[in-house]
N, C-alpha and C positions, 0 to 999 in steps of 0.2 A: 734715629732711635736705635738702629742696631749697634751706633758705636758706643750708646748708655749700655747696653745690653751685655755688652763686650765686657765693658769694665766693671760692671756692676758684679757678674759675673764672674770677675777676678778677686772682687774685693767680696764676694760672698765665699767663695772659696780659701782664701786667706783666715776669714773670719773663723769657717765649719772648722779646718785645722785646727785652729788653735783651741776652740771651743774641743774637741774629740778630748785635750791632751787634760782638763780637767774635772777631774771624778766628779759627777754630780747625779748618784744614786738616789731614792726616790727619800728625802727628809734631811739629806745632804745636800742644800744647793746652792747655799752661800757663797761660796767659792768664784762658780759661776754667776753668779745672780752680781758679786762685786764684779768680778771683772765687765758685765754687760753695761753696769750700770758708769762704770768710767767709761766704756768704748761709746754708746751714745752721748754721755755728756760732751766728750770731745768733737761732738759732730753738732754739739748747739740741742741737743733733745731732753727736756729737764723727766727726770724721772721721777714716779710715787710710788714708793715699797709697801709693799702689804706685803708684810713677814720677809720671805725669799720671792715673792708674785713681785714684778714688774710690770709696771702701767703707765704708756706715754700717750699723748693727746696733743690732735694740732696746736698750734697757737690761739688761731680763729675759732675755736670749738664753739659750734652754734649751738643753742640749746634747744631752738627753734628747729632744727633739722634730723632725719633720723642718725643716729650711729650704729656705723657697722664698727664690728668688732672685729682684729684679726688677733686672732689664737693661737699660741701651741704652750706644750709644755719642754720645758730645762731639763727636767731629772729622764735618768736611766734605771733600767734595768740594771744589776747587777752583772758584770760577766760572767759568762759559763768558762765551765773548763775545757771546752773546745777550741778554743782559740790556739792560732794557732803564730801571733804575734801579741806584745803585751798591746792591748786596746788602748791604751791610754796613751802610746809610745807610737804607734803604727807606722806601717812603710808608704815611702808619701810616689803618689805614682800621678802621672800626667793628665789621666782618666778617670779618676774618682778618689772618691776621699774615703779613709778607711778606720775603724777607729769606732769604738762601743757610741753607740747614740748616734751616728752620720747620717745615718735610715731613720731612725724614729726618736727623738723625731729634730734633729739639730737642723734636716734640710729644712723643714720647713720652718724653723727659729730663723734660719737665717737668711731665706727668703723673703720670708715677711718682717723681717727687720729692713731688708733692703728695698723693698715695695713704702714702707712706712717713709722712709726717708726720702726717695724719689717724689711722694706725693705733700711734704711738712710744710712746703709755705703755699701749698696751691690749693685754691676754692674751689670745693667739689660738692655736688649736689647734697651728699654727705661727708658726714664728721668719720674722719678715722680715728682708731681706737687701738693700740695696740699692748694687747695683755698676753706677758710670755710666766703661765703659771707654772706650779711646782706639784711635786706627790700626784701626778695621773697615774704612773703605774700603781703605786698600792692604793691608789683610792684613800689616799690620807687627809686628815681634818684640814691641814695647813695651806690647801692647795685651790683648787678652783672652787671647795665648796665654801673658804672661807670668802674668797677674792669677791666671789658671786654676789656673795651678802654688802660690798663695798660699790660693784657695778652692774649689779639688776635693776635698777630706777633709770642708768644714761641706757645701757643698749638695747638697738632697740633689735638687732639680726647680729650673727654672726659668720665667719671662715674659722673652720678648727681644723687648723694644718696638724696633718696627720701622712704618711706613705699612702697616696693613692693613685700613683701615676698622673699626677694631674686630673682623673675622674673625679666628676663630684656624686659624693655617697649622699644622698636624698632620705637615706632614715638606715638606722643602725639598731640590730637589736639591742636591748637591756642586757644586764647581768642578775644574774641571781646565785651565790654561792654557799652551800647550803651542805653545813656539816651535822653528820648523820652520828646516832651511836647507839649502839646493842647492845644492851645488858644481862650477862645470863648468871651462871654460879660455877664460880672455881671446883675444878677435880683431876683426879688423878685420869691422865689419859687409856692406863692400863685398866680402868675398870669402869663401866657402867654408872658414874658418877657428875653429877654435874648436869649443867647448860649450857651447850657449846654458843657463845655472843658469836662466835665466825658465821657457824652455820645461820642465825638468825640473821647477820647480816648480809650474809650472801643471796637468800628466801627474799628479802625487803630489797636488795639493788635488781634481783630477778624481776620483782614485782613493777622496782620505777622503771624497767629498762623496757619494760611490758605497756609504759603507760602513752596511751592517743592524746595529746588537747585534741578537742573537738573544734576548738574556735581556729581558725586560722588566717591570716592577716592576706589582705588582698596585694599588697606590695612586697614584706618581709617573711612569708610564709607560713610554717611550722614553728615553734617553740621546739628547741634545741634543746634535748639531755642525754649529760654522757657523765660517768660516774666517772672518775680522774684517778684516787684514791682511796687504800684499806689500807691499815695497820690492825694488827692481833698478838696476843699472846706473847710471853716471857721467854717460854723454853719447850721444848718438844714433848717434855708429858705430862704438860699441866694444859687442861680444858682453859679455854680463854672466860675469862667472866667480862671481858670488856672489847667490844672490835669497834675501831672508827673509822669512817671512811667519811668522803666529800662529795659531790656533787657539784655539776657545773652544768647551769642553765641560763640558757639566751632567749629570753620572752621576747614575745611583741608586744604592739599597743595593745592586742588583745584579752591582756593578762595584765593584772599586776602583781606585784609582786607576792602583794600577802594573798593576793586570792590563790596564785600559785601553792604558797606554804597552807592555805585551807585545803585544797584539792589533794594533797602527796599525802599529810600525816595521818588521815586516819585508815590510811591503806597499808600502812606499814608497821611493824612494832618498835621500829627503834625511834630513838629521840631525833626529830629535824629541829637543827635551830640554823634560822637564816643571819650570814655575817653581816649583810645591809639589805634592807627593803626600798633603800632608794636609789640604787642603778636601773633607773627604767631604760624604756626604748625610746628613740626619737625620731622625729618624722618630719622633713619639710612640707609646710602646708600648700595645700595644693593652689595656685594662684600666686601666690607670695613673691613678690621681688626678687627675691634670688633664684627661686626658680624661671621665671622668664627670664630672667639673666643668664641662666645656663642654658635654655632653648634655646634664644637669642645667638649666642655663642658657637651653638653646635658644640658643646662637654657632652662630651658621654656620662652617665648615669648608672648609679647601679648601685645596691642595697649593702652594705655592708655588714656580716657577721661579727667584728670587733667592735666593743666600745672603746672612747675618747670621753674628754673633758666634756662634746657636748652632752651628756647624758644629767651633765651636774647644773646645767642652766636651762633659765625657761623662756628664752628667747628662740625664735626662729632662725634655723643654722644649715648650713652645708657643710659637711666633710671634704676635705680637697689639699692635698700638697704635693712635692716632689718625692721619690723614691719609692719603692714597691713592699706593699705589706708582707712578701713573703719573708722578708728579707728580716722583718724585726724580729728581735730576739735571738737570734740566730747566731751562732759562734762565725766571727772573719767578716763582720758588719761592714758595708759601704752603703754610698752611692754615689751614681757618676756624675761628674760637672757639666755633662750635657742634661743629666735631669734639674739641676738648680739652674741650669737658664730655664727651661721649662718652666721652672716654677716663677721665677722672676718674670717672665714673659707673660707667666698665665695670669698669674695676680695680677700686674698692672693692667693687661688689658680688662680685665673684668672690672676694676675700678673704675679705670679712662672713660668706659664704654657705659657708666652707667648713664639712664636715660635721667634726661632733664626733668 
């Protein structure tokens, strides 16, 4: 097994490269999603497009049997301007691979493309499934919420390769992103005239930044709020009549979304309007298959404050790939080819190992 591991290893690393050198921003992923869908064809893997989503399936696919699903998404982030090589171009080094999306999340595309193929003609207690979506980062229509609506009836669990060091995240809070606005009345700064909107927005983010849930989730904790952004005003002596700012909240099971936006607005004066109600939180169930599968295993555990795609499905899932969360988004992005055998190693054995 280690000399599969060896090459697979080689050939996952070959793959990540080439994948870093094509832009595949979050509603741009065509590009990638062609080149994917030739390099499995050539390996014998017939594909099904949903839009830019890709979706392969054994041969054998029992209908009789559960499917697991393995996960991740294609698109990027945009680069920042910190970079400090062109990301798309990167310097190729012996020890990791470098290069926008290497981290978040192409290791784990490209390990469970190699997990997938290792297991294509072999009969396993379960149906593999393997769906590589599109638009995770902006939470776009085209992406896992559309795919979701084409593979909510076959799966029945899922892995959503995501940077976790190989941990598997057992529940992730939700998102809630909730733009704020305060409206007061234009004046001349030099006089006593007007509504300052700044000042009423600055009084209302005092007030959220003031605010307890009272409910608090026995695994995910507290519901997270932190104000992100303010914009105000034209020019220095005119009173603003308009300030907007943001708001960025990570619920638990404990909240949902809109009971969230019940709770906030009538404490505040400016207008909240929520960008989506349906980035909840998720939580592996307690009992559930994949969880004694990671006991089983001896994976370490632990709660993750990012959402992923699973947030956009209502199957029971684990979070879990190669390369480290801190590392996404981040200007001079890698990860190292000793975390993609990790991750090659971890998936299959979690597969190989499930119980009869």
């Amino acid at each position: 097994m280690s000399n599969h591991i060896d090459n697979y290893t080689c050939e996952v690393t070959a793959l990540l490269r080439e994948l870093v050198t094509i832009p595949s921003p979050s509603g741009e992923e065509h590009t990638r999603s062609d080149f994917l869908v030739t390099y499995l064809a050539e390996r014998g893997i017939d594909v099904e497009r949903v839009g830019n989503n890709l979706v392969a399936r054994q041969p054998h696919h029992d209908p009789l049997k559960s499917t697991l699903m393995l996960n991740s998404h294609l698109d990027t982030v945009r680069p920042n301007a910190g970079y400090t090589f062109d990301p798309f171009n990167p310097p190729v080094s012996d020890t990791k691979i470098n290069g926008l999306g290497s981290n978040d999340a192409g290791a784990s595309v490209v390990s469970m493309i190699q997990t997938f193929l290792h297991f294509y003609q072999e009969e396993l207690p379960v149906n593999l499934l393997l769906a590589l979506s599109t638009e995770e980062e902006n939470s776009g229509p085209n992406g896992m919420r559309r795919l979701w609506g084409e593979l909510s009836q076959e799966v029945d669990m899922a892995i959503i390769g995501e940077p976790t060091g190989m941990k598997a995240a057992i529940a992730e809070k939700g998102l809630l992103v909730i733009d704020g606005e305060a409206t007061g009345v234009s004046g001349h700064a030099a006089r006593s005239e007007g509504v300052n909107a700044l000042y009423i927005a600055l009084d209302d983010i005092a007030t959220l930044r003031g605010i307890t849930f009272s409910k608090v989730s026995p695994t995910m904790g507290e519901v997270k709020l932190t104000v992100t952004q303010i914009n105000a005003g034209t020019q220095h002596n005119v009173v603003p009549d308009k300030c907007r700012f943001v708001v960025d909240i990570r619920p638990t099971e404990q909240y949902s979304n809109g009971e969230i936006m019940e709770l906030l607005q009538p404490k505040v004066q400016s207008k909240l309007t929520a960008r989506s109600l349906t980035n909840r939180s998720s939580a592996t169930p307690e009992g559930h298959p994949l969880l004694q599968q990671v006991k089983r295993l001896g994976i370490e555990t632990y709660i993750s404050p990012t959402t992923s795609d699973w947030m956009r499905i209502t199957c029971p899932a684990i979070k879990m790939g190669p390369g480290e969360s801190a590392r996404s988004h981040q200007s001079d992005e890698f990860v190292l080819i000793d975390e993609l055998r990790q991750g090659i190693e971890g998936y299959i054995q979690f597969i190989e190992r499930w119980p009869l």
